[in-house]
C-alpha positions, 0 to 999 in steps of 0.5 A: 500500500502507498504511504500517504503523505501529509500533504495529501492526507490533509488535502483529503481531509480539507475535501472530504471531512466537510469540515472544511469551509469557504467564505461565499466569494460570488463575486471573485474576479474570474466572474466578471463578465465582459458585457462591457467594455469600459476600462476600470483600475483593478487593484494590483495594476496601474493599466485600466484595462477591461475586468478580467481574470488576470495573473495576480490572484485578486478576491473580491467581497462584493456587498452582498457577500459582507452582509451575507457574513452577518459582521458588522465592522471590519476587522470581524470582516478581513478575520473571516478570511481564511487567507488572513492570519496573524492580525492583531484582534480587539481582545489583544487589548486587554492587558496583551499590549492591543492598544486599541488597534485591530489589523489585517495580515494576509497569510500569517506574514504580519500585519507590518507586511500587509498594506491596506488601502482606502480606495486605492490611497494610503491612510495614516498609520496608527504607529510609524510604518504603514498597519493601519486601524481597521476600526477606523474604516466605517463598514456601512460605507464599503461597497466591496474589499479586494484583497491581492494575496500577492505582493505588489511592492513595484507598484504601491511601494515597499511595504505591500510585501504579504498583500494588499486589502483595498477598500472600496467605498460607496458611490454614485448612489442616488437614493437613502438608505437607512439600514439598522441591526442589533445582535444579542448573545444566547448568553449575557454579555456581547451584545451589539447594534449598528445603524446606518444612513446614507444619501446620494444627490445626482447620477453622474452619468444623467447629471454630470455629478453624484454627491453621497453622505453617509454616518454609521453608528456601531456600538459593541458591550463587553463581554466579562470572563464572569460570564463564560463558564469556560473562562471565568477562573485561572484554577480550571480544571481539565483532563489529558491522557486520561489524567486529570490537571488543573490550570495554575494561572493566578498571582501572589500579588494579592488584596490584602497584601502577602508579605515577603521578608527575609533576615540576617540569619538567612530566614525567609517567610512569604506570608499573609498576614490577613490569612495568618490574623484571620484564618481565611483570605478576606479579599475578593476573588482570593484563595488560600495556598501554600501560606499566602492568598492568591489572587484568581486575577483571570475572574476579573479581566474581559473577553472583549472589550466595550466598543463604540464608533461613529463615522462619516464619509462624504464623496464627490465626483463631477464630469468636467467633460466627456474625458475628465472628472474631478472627485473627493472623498472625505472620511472621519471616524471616532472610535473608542475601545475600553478594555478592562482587565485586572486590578494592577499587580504591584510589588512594593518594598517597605525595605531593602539591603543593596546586596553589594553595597549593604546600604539599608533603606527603609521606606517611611511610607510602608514601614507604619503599615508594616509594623502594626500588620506584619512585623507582630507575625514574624517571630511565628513565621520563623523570621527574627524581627530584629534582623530584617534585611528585606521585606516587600509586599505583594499588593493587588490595587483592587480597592481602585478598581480594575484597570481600565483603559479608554483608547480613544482613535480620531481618525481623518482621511481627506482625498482630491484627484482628477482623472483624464485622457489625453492623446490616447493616456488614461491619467489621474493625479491625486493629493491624500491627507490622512492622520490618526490620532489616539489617546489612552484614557486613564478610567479606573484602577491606575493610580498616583503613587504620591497619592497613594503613598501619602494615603498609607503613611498617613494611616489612612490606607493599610494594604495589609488588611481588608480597609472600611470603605476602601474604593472611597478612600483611594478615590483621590488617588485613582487616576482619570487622565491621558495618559498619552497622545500620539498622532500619525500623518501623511501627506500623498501626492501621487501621479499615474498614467497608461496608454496602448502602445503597438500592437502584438499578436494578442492585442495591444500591448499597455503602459503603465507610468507613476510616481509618488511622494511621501510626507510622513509624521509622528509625535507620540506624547506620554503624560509627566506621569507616563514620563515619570521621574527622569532627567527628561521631567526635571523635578517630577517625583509621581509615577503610576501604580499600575500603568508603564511609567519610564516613557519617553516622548519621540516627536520625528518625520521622514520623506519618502518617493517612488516611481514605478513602470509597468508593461502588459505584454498579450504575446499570444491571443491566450498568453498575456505577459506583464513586466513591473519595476518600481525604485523607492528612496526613504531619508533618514529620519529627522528627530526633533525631540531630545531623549534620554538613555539609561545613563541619563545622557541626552540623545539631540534632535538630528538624524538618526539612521540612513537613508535607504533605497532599492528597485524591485521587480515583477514578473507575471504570465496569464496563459489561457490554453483552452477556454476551461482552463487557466494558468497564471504565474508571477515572480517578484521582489520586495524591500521594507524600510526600516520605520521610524519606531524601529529607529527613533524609539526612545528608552521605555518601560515596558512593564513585566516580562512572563514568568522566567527562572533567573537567567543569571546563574554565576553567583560571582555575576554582579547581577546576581544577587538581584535575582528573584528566582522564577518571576517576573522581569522588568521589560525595556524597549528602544529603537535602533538610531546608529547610522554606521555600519550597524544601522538597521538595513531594509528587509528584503523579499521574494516572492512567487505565486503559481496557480489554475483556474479551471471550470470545465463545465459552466456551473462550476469554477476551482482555483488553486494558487500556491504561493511561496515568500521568504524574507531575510534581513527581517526587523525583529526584537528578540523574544522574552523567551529567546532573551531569558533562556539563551544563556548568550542573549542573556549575558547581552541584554539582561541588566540592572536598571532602577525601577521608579515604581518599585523604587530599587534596582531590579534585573531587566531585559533591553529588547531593541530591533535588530536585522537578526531574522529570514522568514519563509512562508508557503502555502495553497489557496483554494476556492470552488464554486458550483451553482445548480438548480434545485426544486427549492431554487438556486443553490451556490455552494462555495468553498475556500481556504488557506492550507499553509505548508511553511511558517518559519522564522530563522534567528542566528544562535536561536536556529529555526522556530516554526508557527505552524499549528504551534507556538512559536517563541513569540507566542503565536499560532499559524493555523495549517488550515483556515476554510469555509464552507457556504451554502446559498440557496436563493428562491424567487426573487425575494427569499435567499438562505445561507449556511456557513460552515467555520473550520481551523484545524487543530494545533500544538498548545502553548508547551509549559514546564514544571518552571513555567508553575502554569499547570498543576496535577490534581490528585484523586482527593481533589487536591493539588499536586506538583507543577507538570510539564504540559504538551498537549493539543489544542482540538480543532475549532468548527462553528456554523452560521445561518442567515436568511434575508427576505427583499419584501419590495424595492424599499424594505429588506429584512435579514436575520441570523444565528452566527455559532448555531451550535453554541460552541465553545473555544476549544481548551488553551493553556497558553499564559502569555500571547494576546489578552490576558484571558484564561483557558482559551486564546481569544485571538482565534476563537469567538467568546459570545457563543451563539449570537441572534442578529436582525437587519431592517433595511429601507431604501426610498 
């Protein structure tokens, strides 16, 4: 018998399980017809020629295929995609460093390589490189998505490595739409709505111009851990081989403070003194263990976040003359994404011995607290009150609230061009302003140190005991400001021309011309108590309990142009032969703002890094051999500059690493005695701005894609594109992992820093970028569509998906780590396959019923050891046992939905649905670190709210 390889099994499996699945993409682009022969843009070209089939593989969600997915925003839309992976998600901001933002990524490949467009144009960032917030982009205003799941750098510039998703707006409507739509969980929590309003005055091709307005209104409620069985306790209990465990994520630090003292004579005691005084743990969501009170920190924290946003889009465009338009676009949009998660776990120390030097210092703050709550238990915890060296507490600020952060995201896209023809050229010239700008609003649970200190030296806060009317008592401390501001800007002006040029035997072969230029800005503003005490903020004492306080502020801008030439060749009436080039030259990027290193010396405003340039190519071939079948194939090369955040970024503070063994293990090591064994670590961050030898270099890509279409019959089309990507020279910081595990990392980047929360010197790790990485991506992208008439109607059965064959990243010294249906050592996930499955089925004119069938194959769980303390065993009394090793699979992960939409007339339409019809659960992660801070499940690639109910009233007059 022939063994079976992988590939081939698994392909059998996707076909065959009817597992597999496949977003209803009616609308792809082999199924234009040419029924007329006006020359439209499509995206991933320059040359307006007639909507075909081409050689770049190019999906299109037409409108009717985005309500048919029953999403109401647009990041839920692109994650519906099974060839997007990697992106960045809404429940990323609670506590896993989402900041608000969600993106798109085509293929696993990252967001940073994955250009999305609005109508063609860039819009600003939300950072300094080119990811843009989907949550600014109002979904009611987008008429269709293209998504090019190749790399088009030679024409959009260098940073379209993995794809491009353009956006394609309304226009040229005459009438008003007034469109409603409200969705509500089985189950509490999650419930969102959405309305939408637009206006069209004029036809363009009647009166000479069309005028459009539209505001949308969406609104999502956040889902709490509390509310979801499977999510609601870090101390969850499961089986694995027939053995039973327990997961162990929840944390010392706790409400009332544990107490951690140490002696002369070499004694220890890590105690509770609320547990020891009163025989049980008094705070809230707190347990006894082992002496202390652990806190259950994962009972606190949300699922999703609450969000709001309110959009506006106007667009314009009038006929000059019969060969000239001028038109305008103009998009705002306010988003805001308030993320809850635990209260702030915050180490403090009452005293301290430098272990070097041997100085003692004694906090006049915490030493009152300490002595009437702690130092009366120790002589019964075997520590000679007399002789204590150390003594720290582990606080949980609950009595301020849980944090709670308020990303608020101001966004403005503004567009003017004009598009003509003259002597046999199609041209258009176009000027883009686009800026984002983001506040984080403090809200709860974050506090002033000064306020909080004065509030316990003063006897009037104790964080060793349960407080009367706490949340009352530190309400002057908790803080309820920005705590930082940063805006991102580009100004685009851009020019683009094609024309025929002589003939071939296929027809005519076309030009295509452009060029652009780029201003882009960045001013990115923390608090002074973001800032915090620093020679930066001169005289400042405060820092934050709870939040990253060590922030620096980077005020920088860069120019940036590109020219671009593209030539379609139809050498044969079936074979089409394209050939692209494009040189692109970044500046070094221009600081205005003076930073501060680690030392305290001042890094000047000036230059900082080199300026960077290269040309990059493609090729591709369409070659149709018979009319059922064909072929198409594209080689191509791409470059990433550097972006300013990977230069310019100053020194921060970037909180807490996860729980590592100290890395430094020579007692003679200096570094040393500032050990604390498997903990936590302080994280700090900074750019790269040499400008030698050593400054950041581009990244640099090839890419090649091969690929079919074949529809041997009418009713029926299949494609198959593979699709191969490698980069080298990648911008990269190394990983908490690779930093704290690789002896050699370690030595390099593990230092002794003082911390002006914790007030002391603490081990930290400096993460800065580095060309330290080649990358390699390769995978299949599959789609068919068959249409047949049955005795109930027309039924459309569509299927695609993404089946991924590579997904891997080589670092030197760390060797090659791979993410395919595993974590990697950045802690994600590549998914071998993504797909979909829909049924469509449309009786008469008015009734259509569909059926999506949701499928991600299975992966390798987050692995753990006995050092991580993440797992526990659970003994056959019920009690728990030691810290296991953990390896284990997560299951695959299979949901349907149903939608029907009934057209009453021309004016009303009514649609209602179940997305999850069968209430499924996330499938069982143990993961502790990656995304948000959610317990049990990977909020990243599963959905929390279970199954939904969702109704849509559409009037039109």
């Amino acid at each position: 018998m022939m063994k079976e390889t992988v590939l081939s099994r698994s392909v059998r499996l996707i076909c065959a399980s009817g597992l597999a699945a496949g977003l209803a993409l009616p609308a792809l682009a082999q199924e234009a017809k040419q029924d007329t022969m006006q020359r439209v843009e499509i995206t991933g070209s320059s040359i307006k020629r007639i909507a075909q089939e081409g050689a770049l593989p190019i999906q299109t969600l037409s409108r009717k295929d985005i309500e048919q997915t029953g999403v109401n925003n647009v990041a839920d839309l692109v994650a519906a995609l099974p060839a997007m992976q990697g992106f960045i998600t809404a429940s990323t901001s609670v506590n896993g460093g989402g900041g608000g933002v969600q993106t798109a990524s085509v293929h696993s490949i990252g967001t940073n390589y994955t250009l999305v467009l609005l109508n063609g144009r860039r819009m600003a960032p939300y950072g300094t490189g080119s990811a843009v917030n989907l949550a600014s982009i109002p979904l009611a205003a987008v008429e269709r998505v293209e998504i090019l799941t190749d790399g088009a750098s030679t024409l959009y510039g260098s940073d379209a490595i993995a794809g491009v998703v353009n956006f394609i707006l309304k226009k040229n409507q005459t009438d008003t739409n007034i469109e409603v739509t409200a969705s509500r969980p089985q189950h509490d929590g999650g419930q969102s709505s959405n309305i939408a309003l637009s206006k069209g005055f004029g036809d363009l091709d009647k009166d000479g111009f069309n005028v459009l307005l539209a505001y949308s209104h969406d609104k999502q409620k956040a889902l709490e851990a509390s509310q979801r069985d499977f999510a609601k306790s870090g101390v969850r209990r499961f089986s694995e081989n027939g053995k039973q465990f327990v997961t162990w994520q929840n944390s010392i630090n706790s409400i009332p403070a544990n107490a951690d003292v140490y002696d002369s004579l070499g004694n220890n005691a890590t105690f509770s003194p609320d547990l020891v005084a009163n025989g049980k743990c008094s705070g809230p969501n707190t347990f006894a263990r082992g002496g202390v009170c652990r806190y259950d920190y994962a009972a606190t924290v949300q699922l999703i976040p609450e969000m709001k946003r309110d959009s506006f889009f106007a667009s314009s465009v009038f006929q000059v003359n019969n060969t000239t338009t001028v038109n305008a676009e103009f998009v705002a949009s306010r988003f805001s994404n308030t993320a809850r998660y635990a209260a702030p776990a915050q180490p403090l120390t009452v005293m301290s011995t430098d272990p070097v030097s041997g100085v003692k210092t004694t906090s006049p703050v915490y030493i009152g607290a300490y002595n009437k709550s702690v130092l009366p238990l120790l002589a019964g915890q075997g520590v000679d009150p007399t002789k204590v060296t150390d003594a720290f507490l582990y606080y949980r600020a609950y009595d301020a609230g849980g944090r709670a952060d308020e990303y608020q995201t101001n966004a403005m896209h503004f567009s003017v061009g004009i598009n003509s023809s003259y002597a046999n050229w199609d041209w258009n010239a176009n000027y883009t302003h686009s800026e984002n700008e983001q506040k984080d609003i403090a809200v709860s649970g974050y506090m002033s140190s000064d306020k909080f200190e004065a509030l316990v030296k003063a006897g009037s806060y104790n964080p060793f005991i349960i407080n009367p009317n706490a949340s009352a008592t530190l309400a002057p401390a908790v803080l309820h400001e920005n705590l930082g501001t940063t805006k991102s800007k580009i100004d685009v002006i851009s020019a683009h021309a094609s024309r025929e040029l002589f003939a071939m035997d296929g027809g005519n072969a076309a030009l295509g011309l452009g060029a652009d230029f780029t201003n882009q800005k960045y001013d990115n503003q923390p608090s002074k108590l973001s800032q915090g005490p620093g020679p930066g903020n001169p005289g400042w004492t405060d820092v934050i309990i709870g939040g990253s306080t060590g922030l620096q502020a980077l005020d920088a801008s860069r120019k940036n142009w590109g020219a671009f030439g593209e030539l379609q060749m139809p050498v044969l009436k079936n074979l089409d032969v394209t050939a692209a080039a494009r040189y692109d030259s970044y500046e070094a990027v221009q600081k205005h703002n003076t930073s501060y290193d680690v030392a305290g010396n001042p890094s000047n405003p000036g230059e900082q890094g080199t300026s960077v340039s290269k040309s990059t190519y493609k090729l591709s071939l369409r070659y149709q051999p018979v009319k059922q079948l064909m072929l198409r194939a594209s080689y191509g090369t791409g470059f990433k500059a550097p972006t300013m955040n990977n230069i310019s970024d100053p020194l921060k503070n970037n909180g807490s690493s996860n729980f590592f063994p100290c890395p430094i293990t020579k007692p003679t090591d200096p570094r040393y005695p500032y050990c604390r064994g498997t903990s936590e670590y302080g994280l700090l961050t900074k750019g790269n701005p040499s400008t030698g030898s050593d400054a950041l270099k581009a990244e640099e890509s090839k890419q090649a894609t091969f690929g079919f279409r074949l529809e041997p019959i009418d009713m029926l089309s299949l494609g198959v594109d593979f699709w191969d990507v490698k980069l080298k020279n990648q911008i990269q910081n190394l990983s908490q992992d690779q930093i704290f595990t690789i002896p050699a990392l370690a030595d390099k980047y593990v230092s002794i820093y003082y911390d002006p929360i914790q007030k002391a010197k603490v081990l930290v790790a400096t993460q800065s970028p580095l060309n330290l990485a080649s990358s390699h991506f390769r995978g299949i992208d599959l789609d068919a569509t068959l249409r047949n008439n049955t005795p109930l109607g027309k039924l459309t059965t569509n299927w695609t998906a993404t089946y991924m064959l590579k997904a891997e990243q080589d670092v030197p010294g760390s060797g090659t780590v791979s993410s395919l249906g595993r974590f990697d050592s950045y802690d994600n996930v590549t998914f071998r396959v993504i797909s979909r499955l829909v049924f469509s089925l449309k009786s008469g004119d008015n009734l259509t019923n569909t059926l999506t069938v949701n499928y991600r194959s299975g992966y390798h769980d987050k692995p753990l050891t006995a050092d991580d303390a993440a797992v526990r065993s659970l003994n056959a009394d019920g009690t728990y046992g030691g810290y296991v090793d953990m390896f284990r699979d997560v299951k695959s992960y299979t949901t349907l939905d149903f939608q029907t939409k009934y057209t009453w007339n021309k004016a009303w339409n009514f649609t209602a649905g179940l997305r999850n019809l069968l209430n499924q659960d996330p499938p069982l992660s143990v993961r502790n670190s990656g995304g948000g801070n959610q317990v049990g499940y990977d909020g990243r690639y599963t959905d929390p709210l279970g199954r939904q109910f969702y109704a849509t009233v559409g009037y039109k007059f």
